[in-house]
Backbone as JSON, one array per atom type, in Angstrom:
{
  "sequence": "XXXXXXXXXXXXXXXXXXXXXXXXXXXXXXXXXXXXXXXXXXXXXXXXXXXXXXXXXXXXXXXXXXXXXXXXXXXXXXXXXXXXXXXXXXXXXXXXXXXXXXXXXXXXXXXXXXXXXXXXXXXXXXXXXXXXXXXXXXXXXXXXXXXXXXXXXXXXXXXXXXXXXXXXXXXXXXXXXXXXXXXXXXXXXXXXXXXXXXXXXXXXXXXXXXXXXXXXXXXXXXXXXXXXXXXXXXXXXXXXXXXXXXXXXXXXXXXXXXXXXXXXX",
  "N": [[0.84, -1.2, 0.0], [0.93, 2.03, -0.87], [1.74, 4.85, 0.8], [1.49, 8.32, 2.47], [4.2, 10.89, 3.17], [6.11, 12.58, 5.35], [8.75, 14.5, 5.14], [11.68, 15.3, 6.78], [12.84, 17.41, 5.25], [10.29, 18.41, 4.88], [9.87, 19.96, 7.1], [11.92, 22.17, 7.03], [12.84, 24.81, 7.52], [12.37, 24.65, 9.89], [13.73, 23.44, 11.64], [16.51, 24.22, 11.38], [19.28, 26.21, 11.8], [18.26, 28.75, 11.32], [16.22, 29.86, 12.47], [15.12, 30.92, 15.67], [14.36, 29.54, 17.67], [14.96, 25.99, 17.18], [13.33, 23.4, 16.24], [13.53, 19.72, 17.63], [14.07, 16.2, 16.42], [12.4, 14.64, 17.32], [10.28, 16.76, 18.05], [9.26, 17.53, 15.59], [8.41, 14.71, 14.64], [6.36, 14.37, 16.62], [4.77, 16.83, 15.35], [4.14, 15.68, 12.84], [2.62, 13.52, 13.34], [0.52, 14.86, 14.5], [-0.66, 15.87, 12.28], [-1.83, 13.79, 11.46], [-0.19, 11.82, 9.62], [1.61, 8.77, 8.69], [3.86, 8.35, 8.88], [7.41, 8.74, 8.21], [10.09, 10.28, 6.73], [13.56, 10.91, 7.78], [16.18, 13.11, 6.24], [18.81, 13.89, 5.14], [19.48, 14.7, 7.44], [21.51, 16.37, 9.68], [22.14, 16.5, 12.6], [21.94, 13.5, 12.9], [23.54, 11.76, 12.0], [25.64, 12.04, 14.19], [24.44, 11.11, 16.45], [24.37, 8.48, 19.36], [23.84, 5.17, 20.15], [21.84, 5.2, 22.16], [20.59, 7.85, 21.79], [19.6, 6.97, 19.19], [18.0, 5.06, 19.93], [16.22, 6.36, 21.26], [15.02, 8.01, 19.53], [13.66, 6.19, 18.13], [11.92, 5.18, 19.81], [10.14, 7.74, 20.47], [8.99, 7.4, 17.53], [7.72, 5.33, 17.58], [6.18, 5.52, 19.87], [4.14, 6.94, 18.91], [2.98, 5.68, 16.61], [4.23, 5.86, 14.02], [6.15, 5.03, 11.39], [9.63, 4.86, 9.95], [11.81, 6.21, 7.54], [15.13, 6.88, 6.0], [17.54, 8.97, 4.91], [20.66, 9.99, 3.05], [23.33, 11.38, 2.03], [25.92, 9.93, -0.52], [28.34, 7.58, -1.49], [30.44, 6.12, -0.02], [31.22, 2.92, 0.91], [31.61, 2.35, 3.76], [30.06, 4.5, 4.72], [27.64, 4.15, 3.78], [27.4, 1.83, 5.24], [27.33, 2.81, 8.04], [25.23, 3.69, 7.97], [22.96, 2.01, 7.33], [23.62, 0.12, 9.95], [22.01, 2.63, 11.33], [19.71, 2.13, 10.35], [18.75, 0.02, 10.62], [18.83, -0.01, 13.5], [16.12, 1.94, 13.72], [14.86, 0.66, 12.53], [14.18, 1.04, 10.33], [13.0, 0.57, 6.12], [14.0, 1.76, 3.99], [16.62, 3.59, 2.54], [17.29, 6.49, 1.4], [19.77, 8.08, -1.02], [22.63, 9.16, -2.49], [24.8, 9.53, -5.59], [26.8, 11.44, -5.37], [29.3, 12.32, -2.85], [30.65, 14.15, 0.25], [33.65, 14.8, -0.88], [33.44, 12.94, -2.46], [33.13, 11.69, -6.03], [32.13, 9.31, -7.48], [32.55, 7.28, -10.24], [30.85, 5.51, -12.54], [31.22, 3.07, -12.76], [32.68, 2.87, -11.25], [30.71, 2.97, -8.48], [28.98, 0.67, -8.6], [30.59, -1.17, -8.35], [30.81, -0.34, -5.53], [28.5, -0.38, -4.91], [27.5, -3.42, -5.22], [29.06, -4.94, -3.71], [28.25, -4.09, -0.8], [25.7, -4.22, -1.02], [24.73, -7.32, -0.51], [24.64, -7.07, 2.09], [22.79, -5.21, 2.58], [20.17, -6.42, 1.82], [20.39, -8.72, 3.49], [19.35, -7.62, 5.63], [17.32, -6.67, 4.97], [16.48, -4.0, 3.65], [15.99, -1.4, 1.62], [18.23, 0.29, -1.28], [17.62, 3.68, -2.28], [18.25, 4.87, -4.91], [18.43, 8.88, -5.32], [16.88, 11.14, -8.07], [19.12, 13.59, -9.26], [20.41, 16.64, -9.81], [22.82, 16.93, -10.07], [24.19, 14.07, -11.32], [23.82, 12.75, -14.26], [20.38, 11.02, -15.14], [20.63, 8.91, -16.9], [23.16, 8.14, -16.24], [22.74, 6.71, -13.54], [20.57, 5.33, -13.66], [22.17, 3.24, -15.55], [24.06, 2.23, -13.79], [22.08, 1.56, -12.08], [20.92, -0.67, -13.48], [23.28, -2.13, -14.03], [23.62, -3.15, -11.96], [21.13, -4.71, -10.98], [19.68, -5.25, -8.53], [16.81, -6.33, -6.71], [16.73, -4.6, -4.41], [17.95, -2.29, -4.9], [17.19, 0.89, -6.1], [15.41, 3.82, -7.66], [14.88, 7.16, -6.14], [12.63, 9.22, -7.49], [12.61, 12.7, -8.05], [11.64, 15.02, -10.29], [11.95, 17.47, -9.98], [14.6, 18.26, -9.5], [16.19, 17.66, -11.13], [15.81, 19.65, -13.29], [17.55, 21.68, -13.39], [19.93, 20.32, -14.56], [18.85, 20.62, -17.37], [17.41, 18.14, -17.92], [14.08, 17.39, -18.85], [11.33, 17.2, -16.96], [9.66, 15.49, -17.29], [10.47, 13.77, -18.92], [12.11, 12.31, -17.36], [10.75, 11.35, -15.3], [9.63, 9.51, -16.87], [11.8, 7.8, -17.96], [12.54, 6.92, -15.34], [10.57, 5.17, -14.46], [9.68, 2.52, -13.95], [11.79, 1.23, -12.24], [11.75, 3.15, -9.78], [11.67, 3.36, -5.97], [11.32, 4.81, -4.32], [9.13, 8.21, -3.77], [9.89, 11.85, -3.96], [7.82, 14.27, -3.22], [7.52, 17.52, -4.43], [6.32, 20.66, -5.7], [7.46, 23.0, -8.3], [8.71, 26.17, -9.9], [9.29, 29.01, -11.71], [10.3, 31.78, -11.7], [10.2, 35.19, -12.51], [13.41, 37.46, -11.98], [13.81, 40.45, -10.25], [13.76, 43.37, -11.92], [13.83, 41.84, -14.44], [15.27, 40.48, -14.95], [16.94, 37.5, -15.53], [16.02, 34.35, -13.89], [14.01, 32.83, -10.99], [14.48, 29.59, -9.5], [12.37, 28.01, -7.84], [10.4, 26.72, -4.81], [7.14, 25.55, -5.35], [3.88, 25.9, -4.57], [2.18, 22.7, -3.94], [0.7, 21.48, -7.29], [0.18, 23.77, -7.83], [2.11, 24.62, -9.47], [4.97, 23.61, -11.85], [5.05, 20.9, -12.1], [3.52, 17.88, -13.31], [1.78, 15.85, -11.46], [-0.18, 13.94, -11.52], [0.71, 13.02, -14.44], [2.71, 11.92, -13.31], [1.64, 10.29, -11.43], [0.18, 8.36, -12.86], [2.47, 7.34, -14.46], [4.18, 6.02, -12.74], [2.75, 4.62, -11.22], [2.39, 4.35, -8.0], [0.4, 3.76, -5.95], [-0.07, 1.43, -6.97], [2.05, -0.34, -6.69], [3.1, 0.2, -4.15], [4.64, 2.45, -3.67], [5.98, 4.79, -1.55], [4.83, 7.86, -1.1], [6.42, 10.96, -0.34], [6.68, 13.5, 1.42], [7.86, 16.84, 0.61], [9.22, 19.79, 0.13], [10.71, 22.87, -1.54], [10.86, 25.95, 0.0], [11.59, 28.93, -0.17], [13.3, 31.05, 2.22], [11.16, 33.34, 3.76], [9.92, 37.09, 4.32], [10.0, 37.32, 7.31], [10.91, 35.38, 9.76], [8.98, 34.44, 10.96], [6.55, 34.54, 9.74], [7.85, 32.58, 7.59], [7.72, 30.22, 8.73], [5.01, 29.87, 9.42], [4.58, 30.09, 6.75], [5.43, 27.37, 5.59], [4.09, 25.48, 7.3], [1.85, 25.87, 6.32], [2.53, 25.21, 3.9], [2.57, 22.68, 3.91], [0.54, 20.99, 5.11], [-1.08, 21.55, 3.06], [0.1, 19.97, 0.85], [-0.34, 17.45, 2.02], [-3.5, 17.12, 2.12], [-3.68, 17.36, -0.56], [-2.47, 15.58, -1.49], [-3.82, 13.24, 0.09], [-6.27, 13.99, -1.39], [-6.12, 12.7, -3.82]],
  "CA": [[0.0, 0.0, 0.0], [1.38, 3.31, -1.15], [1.31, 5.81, 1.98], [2.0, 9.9, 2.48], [5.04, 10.41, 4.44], [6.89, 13.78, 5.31], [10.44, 14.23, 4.87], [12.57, 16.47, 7.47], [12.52, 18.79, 4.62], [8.92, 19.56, 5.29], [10.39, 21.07, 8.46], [13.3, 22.69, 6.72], [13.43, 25.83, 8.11], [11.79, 25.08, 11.25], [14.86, 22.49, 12.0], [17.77, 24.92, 11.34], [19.52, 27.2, 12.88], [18.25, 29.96, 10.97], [15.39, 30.06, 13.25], [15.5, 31.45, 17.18], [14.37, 28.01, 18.64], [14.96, 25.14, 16.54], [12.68, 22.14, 16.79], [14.32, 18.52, 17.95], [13.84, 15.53, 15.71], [11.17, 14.24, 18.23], [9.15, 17.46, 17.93], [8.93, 16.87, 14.07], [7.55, 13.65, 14.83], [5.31, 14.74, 17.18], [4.13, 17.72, 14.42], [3.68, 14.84, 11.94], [1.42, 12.57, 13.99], [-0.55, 15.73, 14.54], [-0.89, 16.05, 11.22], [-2.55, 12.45, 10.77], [0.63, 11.25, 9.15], [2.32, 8.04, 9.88], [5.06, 8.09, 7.83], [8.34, 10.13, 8.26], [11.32, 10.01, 6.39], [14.63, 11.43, 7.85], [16.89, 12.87, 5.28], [19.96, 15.07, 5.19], [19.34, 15.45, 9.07], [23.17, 16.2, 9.98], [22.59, 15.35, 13.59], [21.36, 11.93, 13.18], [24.92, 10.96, 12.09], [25.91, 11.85, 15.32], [23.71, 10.19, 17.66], [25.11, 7.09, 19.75], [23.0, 4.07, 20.36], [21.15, 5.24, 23.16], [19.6, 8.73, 21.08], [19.11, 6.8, 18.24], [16.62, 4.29, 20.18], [14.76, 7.65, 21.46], [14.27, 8.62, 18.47], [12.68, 5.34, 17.69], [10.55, 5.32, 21.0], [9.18, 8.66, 19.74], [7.94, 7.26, 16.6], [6.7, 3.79, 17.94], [4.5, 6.01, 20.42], [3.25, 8.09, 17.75], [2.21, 4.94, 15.4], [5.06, 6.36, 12.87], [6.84, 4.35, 10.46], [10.03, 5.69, 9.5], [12.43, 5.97, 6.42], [16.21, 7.55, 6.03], [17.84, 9.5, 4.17], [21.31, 10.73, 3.37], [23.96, 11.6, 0.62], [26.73, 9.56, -0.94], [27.68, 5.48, -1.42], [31.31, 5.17, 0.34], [30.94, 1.47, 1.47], [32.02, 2.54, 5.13], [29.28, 5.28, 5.18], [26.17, 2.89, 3.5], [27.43, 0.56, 6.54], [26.76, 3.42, 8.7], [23.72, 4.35, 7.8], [22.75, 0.42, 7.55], [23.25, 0.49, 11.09], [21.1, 3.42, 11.63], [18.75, 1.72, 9.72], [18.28, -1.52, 11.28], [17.73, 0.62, 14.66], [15.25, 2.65, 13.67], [13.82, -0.16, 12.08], [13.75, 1.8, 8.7], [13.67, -0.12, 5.4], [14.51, 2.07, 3.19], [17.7, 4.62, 2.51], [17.65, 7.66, 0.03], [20.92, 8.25, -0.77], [23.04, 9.98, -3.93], [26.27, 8.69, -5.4], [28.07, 11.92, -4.86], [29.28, 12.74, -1.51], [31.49, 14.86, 0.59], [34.98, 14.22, -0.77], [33.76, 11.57, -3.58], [32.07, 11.51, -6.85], [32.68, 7.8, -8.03], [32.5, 6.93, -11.79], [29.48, 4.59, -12.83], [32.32, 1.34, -12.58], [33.06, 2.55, -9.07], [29.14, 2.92, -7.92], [28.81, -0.9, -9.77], [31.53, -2.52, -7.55], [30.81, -0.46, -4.21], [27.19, -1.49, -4.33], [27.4, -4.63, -5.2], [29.83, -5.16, -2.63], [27.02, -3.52, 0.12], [24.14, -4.78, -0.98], [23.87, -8.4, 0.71], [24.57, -6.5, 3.71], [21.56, -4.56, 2.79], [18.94, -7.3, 1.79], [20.31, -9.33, 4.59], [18.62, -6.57, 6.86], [15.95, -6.19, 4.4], [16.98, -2.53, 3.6], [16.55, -0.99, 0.2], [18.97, 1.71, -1.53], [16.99, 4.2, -3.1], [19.36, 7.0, -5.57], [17.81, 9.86, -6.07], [17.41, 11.96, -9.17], [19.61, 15.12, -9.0], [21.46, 17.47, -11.3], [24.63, 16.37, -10.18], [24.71, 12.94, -11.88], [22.74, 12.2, -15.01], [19.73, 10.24, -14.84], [21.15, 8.04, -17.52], [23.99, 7.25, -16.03], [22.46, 6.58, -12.36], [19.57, 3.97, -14.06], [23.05, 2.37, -16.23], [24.43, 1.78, -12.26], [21.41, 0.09, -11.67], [20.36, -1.29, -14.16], [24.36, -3.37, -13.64], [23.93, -4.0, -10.19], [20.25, -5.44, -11.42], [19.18, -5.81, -7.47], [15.66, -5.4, -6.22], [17.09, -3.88, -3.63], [18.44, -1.06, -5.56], [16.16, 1.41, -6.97], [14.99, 5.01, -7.55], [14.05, 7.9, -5.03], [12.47, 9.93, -7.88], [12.12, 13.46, -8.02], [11.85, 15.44, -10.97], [12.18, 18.42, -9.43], [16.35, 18.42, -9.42], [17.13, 17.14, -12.51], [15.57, 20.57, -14.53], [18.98, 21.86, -13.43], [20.74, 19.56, -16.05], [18.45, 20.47, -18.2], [16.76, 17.24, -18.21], [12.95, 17.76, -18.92], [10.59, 16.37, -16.27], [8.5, 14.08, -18.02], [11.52, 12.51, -19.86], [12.97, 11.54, -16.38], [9.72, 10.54, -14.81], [9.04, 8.01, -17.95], [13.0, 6.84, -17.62], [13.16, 5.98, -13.97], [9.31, 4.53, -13.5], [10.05, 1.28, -13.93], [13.06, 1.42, -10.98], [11.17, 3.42, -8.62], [11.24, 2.52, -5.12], [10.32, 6.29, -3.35], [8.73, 9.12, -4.27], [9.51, 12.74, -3.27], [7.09, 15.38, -3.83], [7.12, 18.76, -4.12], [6.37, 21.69, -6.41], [8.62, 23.88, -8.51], [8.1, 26.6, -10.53], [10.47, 29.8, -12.42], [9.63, 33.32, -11.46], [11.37, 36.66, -13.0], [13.65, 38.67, -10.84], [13.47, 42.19, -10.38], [14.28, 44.08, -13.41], [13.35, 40.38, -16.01], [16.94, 39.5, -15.69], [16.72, 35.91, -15.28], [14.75, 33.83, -13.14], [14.81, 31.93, -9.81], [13.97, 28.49, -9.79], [12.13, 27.56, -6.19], [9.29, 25.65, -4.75], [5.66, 26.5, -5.64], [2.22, 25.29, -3.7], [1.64, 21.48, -4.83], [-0.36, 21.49, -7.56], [0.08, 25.38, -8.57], [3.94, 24.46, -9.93], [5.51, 22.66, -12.81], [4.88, 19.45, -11.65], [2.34, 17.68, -13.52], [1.36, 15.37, -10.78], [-1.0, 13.12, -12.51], [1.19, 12.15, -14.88], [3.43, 11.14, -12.73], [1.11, 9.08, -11.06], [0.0, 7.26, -13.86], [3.28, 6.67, -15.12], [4.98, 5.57, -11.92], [1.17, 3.94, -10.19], [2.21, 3.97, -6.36], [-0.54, 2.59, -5.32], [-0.26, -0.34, -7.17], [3.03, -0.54, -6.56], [3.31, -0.11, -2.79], [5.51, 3.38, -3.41], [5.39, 5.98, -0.63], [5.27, 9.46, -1.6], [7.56, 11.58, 0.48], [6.16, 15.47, 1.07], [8.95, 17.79, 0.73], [9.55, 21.75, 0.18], [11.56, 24.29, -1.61], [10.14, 26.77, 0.58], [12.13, 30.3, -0.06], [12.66, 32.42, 3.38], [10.17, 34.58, 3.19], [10.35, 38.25, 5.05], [9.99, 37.21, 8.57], [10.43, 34.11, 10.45], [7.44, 33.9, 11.5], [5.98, 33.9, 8.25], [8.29, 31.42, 7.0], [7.65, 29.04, 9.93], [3.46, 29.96, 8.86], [3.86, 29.17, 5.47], [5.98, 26.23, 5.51], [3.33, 24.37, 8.15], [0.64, 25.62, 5.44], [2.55, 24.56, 2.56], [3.06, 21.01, 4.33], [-0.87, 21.24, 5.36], [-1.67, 21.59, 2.01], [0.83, 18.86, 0.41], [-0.96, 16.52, 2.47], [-4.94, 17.32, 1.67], [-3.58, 17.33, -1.92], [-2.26, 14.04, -1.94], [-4.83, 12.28, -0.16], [-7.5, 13.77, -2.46], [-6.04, 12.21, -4.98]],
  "C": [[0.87, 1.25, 0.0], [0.73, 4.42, 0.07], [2.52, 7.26, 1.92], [2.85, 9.61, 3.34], [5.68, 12.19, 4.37], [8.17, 13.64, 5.59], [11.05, 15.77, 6.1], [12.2, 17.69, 6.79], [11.13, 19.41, 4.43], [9.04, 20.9, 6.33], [11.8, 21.7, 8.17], [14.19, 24.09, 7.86], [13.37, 25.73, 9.67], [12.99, 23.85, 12.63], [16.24, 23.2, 12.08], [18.02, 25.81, 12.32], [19.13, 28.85, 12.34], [17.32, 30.77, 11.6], [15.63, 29.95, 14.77], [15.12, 30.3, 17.9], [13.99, 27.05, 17.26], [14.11, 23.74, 16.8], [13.48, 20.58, 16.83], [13.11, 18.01, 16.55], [12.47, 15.23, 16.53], [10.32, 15.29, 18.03], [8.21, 17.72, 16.3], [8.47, 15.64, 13.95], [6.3, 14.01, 15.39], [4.25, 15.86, 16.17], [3.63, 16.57, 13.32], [2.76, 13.72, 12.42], [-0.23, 13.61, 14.13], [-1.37, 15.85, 13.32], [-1.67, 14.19, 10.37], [-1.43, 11.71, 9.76], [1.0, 10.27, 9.93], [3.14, 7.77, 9.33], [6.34, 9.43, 8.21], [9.53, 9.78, 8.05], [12.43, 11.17, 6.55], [15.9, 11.57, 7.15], [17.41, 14.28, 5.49], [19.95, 15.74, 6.78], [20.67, 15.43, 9.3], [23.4, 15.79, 11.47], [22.6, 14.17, 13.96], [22.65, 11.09, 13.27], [25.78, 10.76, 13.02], [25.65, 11.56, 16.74], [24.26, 8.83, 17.97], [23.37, 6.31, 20.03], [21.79, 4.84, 21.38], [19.96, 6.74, 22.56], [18.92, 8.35, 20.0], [17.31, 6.08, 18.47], [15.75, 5.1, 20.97], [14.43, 7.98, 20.67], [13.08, 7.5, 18.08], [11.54, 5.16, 18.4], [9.78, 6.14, 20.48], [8.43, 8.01, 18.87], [7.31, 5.66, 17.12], [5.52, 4.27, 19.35], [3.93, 6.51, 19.86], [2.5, 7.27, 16.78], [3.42, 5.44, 13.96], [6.22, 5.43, 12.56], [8.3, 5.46, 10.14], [11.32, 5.44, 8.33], [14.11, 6.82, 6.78], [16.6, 8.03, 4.7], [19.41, 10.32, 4.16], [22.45, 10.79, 1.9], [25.5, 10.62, 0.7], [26.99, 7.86, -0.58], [28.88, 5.49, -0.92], [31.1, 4.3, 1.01], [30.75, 2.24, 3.31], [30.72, 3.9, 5.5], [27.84, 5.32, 4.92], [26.08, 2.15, 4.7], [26.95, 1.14, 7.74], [25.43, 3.68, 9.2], [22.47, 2.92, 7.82], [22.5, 0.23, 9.04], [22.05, 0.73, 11.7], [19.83, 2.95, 11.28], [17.79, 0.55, 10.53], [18.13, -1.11, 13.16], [16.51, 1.41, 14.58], [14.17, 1.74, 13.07], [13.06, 0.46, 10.93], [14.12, 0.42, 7.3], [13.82, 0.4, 4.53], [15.74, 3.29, 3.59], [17.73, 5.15, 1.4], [19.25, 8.12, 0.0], [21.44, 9.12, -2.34], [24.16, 9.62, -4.4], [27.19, 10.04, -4.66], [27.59, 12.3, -3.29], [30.32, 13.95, -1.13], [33.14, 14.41, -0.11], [35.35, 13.46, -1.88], [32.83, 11.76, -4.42], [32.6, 10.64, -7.59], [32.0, 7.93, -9.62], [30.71, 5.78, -11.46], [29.85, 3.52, -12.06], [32.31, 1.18, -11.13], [31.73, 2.06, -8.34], [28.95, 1.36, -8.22], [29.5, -1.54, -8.32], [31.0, -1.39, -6.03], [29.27, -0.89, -3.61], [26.98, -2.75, -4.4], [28.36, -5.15, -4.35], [28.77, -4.98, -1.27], [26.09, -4.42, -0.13], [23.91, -5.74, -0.32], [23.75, -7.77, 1.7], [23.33, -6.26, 3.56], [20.22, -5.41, 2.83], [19.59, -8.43, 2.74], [19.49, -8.71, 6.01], [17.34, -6.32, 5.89], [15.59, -4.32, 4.32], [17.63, -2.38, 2.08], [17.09, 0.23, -0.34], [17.78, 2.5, -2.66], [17.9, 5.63, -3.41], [18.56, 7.77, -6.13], [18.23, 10.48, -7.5], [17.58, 13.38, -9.22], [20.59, 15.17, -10.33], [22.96, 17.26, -11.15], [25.02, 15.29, -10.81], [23.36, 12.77, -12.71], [21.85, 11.31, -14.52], [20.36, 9.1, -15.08], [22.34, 7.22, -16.83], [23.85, 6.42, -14.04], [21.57, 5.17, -12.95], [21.28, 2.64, -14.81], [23.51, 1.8, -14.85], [23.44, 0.78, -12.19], [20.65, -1.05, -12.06], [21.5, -2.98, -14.45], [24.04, -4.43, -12.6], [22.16, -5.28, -10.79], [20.01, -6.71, -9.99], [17.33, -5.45, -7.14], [15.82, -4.64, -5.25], [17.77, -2.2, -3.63], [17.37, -0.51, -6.2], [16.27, 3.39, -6.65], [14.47, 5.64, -6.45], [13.87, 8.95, -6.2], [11.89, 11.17, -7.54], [12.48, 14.24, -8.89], [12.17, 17.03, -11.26], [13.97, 18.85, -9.45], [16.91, 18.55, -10.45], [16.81, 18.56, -13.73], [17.04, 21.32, -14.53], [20.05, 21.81, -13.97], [20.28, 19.97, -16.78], [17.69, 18.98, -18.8], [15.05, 17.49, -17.96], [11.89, 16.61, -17.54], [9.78, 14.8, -16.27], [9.36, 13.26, -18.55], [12.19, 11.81, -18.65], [11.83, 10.58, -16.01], [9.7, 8.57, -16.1], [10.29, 6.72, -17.96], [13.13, 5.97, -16.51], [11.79, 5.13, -13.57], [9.29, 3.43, -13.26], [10.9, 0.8, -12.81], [12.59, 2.11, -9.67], [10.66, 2.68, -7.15], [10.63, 3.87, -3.35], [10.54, 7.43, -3.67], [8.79, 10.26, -3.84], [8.89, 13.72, -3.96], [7.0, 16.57, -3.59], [7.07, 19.45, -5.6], [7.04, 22.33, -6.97], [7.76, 24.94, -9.77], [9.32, 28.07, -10.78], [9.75, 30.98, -12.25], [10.1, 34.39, -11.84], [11.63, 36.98, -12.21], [13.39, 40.05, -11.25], [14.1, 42.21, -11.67], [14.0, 43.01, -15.02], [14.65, 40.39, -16.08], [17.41, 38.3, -15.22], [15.95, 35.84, -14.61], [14.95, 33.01, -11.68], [13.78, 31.19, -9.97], [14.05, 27.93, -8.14], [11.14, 26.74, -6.16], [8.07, 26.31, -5.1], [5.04, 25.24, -4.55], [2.4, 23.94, -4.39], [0.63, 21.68, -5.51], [-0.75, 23.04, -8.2], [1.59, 25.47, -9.19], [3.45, 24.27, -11.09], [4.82, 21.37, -13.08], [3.34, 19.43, -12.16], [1.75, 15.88, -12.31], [0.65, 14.24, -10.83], [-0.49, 12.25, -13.3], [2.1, 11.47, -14.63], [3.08, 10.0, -11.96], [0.81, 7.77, -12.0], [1.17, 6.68, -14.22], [4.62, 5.98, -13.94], [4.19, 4.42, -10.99], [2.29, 3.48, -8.96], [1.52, 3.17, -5.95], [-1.02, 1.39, -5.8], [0.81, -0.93, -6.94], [4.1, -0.55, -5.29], [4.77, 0.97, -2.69], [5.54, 4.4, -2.53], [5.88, 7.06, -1.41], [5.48, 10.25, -0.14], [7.25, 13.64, 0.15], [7.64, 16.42, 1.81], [8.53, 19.1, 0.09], [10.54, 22.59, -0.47], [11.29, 25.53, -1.6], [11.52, 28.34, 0.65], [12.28, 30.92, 1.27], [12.23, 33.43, 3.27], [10.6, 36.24, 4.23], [10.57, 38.45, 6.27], [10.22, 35.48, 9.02], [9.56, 33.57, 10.86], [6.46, 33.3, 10.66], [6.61, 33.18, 7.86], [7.98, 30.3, 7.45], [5.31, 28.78, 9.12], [3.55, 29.51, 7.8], [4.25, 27.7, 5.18], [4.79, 25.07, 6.07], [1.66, 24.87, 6.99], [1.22, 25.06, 4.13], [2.1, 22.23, 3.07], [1.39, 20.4, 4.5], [-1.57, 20.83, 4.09], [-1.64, 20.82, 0.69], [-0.37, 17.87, 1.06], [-2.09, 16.11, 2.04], [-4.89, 17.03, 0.23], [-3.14, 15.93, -2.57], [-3.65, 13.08, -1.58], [-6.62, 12.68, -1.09], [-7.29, 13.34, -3.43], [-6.14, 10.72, -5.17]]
}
């Protein structure tokens, strides 16, 4: 069964330090239970990596009182930092990991990605823990599906979002139709190109779900979740707006409004 889930980056801003009290991981759980969610995937959280055993299994308490399922998320494949996160995984009792090939330090060839996952992987489907590479403008689609289309695990698959890849210049719909087949989680959000002052270029941010780019629809059809038992993952490229306050307001209405929009669909 294909289920809504919110991603950290729903709570982008309201997690940083750019804001005068920052909310804990636990209070982002707690905001997402409120919210009738039971899904919550942790991704690019930078303190998670530094939690010892004993914070990690609070974090998990949190979501096993809340009824919340939860997912991970984090960037790059060196063996020694998949094993990590593997770990993390198999405490939290997550089975999936979003991940990206490049990382801090490393952007491996195709060949390399080939031999360091297939090296990983039993680990991973011995824990029953699947890699999901997103689609970003840093590494072709093409050559991210040729990776896995080598390794040719079920355990390997897509975290599409078509949202990254316009960056390359890769058109939305041409990624969506490439990776649907490989898809193993879905993030969603909005985008959309606005003039700056004066019409001299444009900035490329998040829009409302559903008032963007993103044709939504056809991504469903051509990826079917819910026949396919894919979660969709509500994320944000929420601009700071003029105040904190208002940013913190619109963010918990954009996220509000992600939600209502998925399950009416």
């Amino acid at each position: 069964m294909s289920r809504i889930g919110l991603s950290s980056y729903a709570f982008f801003w309201q997690l940083s330090d750019r804001v005068s009290a920052p909310i804990s991981i636990h209070q982002a759980l707690e905001r997402t239970a409120d919210l009738g969610v039971d899904l919550f995937q942790i991704c690019d959280y930078v303190p998670l990596e530094s939690m010892d055993a004993t914070e990690l299994e609070a974090v998990r308490s949190t979501a096993d009182r809340l009824g919340i399922s939860l997912e991970l998320g984090t960037k790059g494949i060196r063996p020694e930092h998949l094993r990590k996160f593997l770990h993390t995984a198999i405490v939290l009792r997550a089975p999936l990991l979003r991940t990206m090939f490049n990382g801090p330090g490393h952007t491996p060839t195709a060949d390399e990605a080939v031999a360091i996952l297939e090296e990983v992987l039993p680990e991973f489907e011995a824990a029953g823990v699947r890699i999901a590479v997103e689609t970003y403008e840093q590494v072709p689609t093409s050559r991210i599906l040729e990776v896995i289309r080598t390794v040719g695990s079920p355990y390997l698959g897509i975290c599409s979002d078509p949202a990254n890849t316009v960056a390359a210049l890769e058109m939305p719909r041409e990624v969506i139709d490439t990776v649907a087949p490989y898809v193993l989680n879905m993030h969603i959000k909005d985008f959309a190109f606005t003039r700056k002052d004066g019409w001299v270029g444009f900035t490329y941010a998040g829009a409302l779900l559903g008032e963007g780019l993103l044709d939504y629809d056809y991504m469903v059809r051509a990826v079917q979740p819910h026949q396919r038992n894919i979660n969709q993952i509500v994320e944000h490229w929420l601009p700071w707006q003029d105040s904190e306050a208002e940013t913190i307001r619109l963010e918990n209405q954009w996220t509000q409004h992600s939600i209502h929009y998925l399950r009416s669909k």
